[in-house]
Steps between C-alpha positions, in 0.01 A plus 500: 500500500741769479471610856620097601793464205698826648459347847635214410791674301553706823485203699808348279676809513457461927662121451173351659403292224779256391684517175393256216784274410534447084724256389912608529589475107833324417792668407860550661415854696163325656742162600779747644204674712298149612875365598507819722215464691498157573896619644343738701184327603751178601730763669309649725358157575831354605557856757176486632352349844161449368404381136180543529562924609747478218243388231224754604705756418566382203135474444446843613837648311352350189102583523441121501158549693288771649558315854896355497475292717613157506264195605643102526243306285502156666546196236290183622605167472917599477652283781891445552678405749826680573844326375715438770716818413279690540405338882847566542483867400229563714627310785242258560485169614357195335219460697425937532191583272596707177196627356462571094339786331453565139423827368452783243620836611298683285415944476188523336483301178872390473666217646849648601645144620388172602635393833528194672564519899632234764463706817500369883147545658695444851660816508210753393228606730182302488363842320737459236446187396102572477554771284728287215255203564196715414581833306668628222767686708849476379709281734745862586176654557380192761829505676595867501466513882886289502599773242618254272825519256597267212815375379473365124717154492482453124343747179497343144411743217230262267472733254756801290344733267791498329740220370792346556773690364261805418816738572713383203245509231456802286202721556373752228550838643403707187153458497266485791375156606166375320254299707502166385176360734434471823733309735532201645569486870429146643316423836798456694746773497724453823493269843624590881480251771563668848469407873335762724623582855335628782674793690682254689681332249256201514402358179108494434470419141640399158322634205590436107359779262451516111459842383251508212531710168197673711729735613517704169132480488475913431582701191841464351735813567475762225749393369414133446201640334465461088587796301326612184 
């Protein structure tokens, strides 16, 4: 019994088994630090090519999961057409086939974002479009032969940690900050839709993406912690 609980400490210390996530306790310094990552998570999401590369190192950064890597759950029974904007966008005619995916791009246990994808099955090999029709391979993954690139046509924050006019209120500086419970971050914390281009400029998908309070799904920094 001893032997197997100082492996598994020195496993920890190696960062093969993931952290445990407790719940980020409410308080100005833990907002401030919540508000921070979600600007850094959406900012490197809005420079990258890839979103799905971009959230398994976040995964891996974080110690989300002994394996980070990121799999596309497929939801059943989800069908929508796309709007004729986004036909446009793509640059499809009426009458060219647009298929739709729904997914969960999830690293281990957390759902990092909920996607939904209008992509054109015309303009991906017959190899690609087997592997999104019957796997749980990320759609940059699929297509990563066309080394695909994103540009992000619209981001709406859904959620701020901290409140409107935050900056003009007065904060007690005297004392350090009691916890006051733990803190409530809602399922949807910020949205990206995005059209993916092939190498050549040629427009292969449009995808819309909710980022999930999943995302802080690790310990709080030290900081955010509760003090005796």
């Amino acid at each position: 019994m001893r032997l197997r609980l100082v492996l598994t400490l020195l496993a920890a210390c190696s960062g093969t088994v993931p952290a445990t996530a407790e719940p980020w306790r409410d308080g100005f310094v833990p907002r401030i630090e919540a508000l921070a990552l979600m600007q850094t998570l959406n900012a490197s999401l809005l420079a990258s090519r890839s979103a799905t590369a971009t959230l398994e190192k976040w995964c891996a950064d974080h110690k989300m999961s002994a394996e980070p890597k990121i799999v596309a759950r497929r939801v059943a029974g989800i069908e929508q057409q796309p709007s004729v904007e986004t036909r446009r966008r793509l640059d499809v005619s009426d009458a060219e086939p647009v298929k739709y995916r729904r997914v969960q791009l999830a690293c281990g246990d957390h759902v990092l974002s909920e996607a939904d994808n209008w992509y054109v099955p015309g303009r991906l090999s017959d190899e690609m479009n087997r592997t999104l029709e019957t796997t749980e391979t990320p759609f940059g993954k699929a297509i990563a032969p066309l080394q695909p690139f994103r540009r992000t046509i619209d981001m709406k924050m859904r959620w701020s940690p901290l409140p409107e006019g935050w900056e003009l209120s007065t904060l007690p500086t005297a004392s350090p900050e009691k916890a006051s419970g733990a803190l409530s971050i809602p399922h949807d914390l910020f949205e990206h839709t995005a059209v993916v281009y092939a190498r050549d400029q040629r427009p292969l998908s449009e995808v819309h993406e909710t980022y999930t309070r999943e995302i802080l799904d690790f310990p709080a920094p030290l900081a955010a912690a509760p003090r005796e």
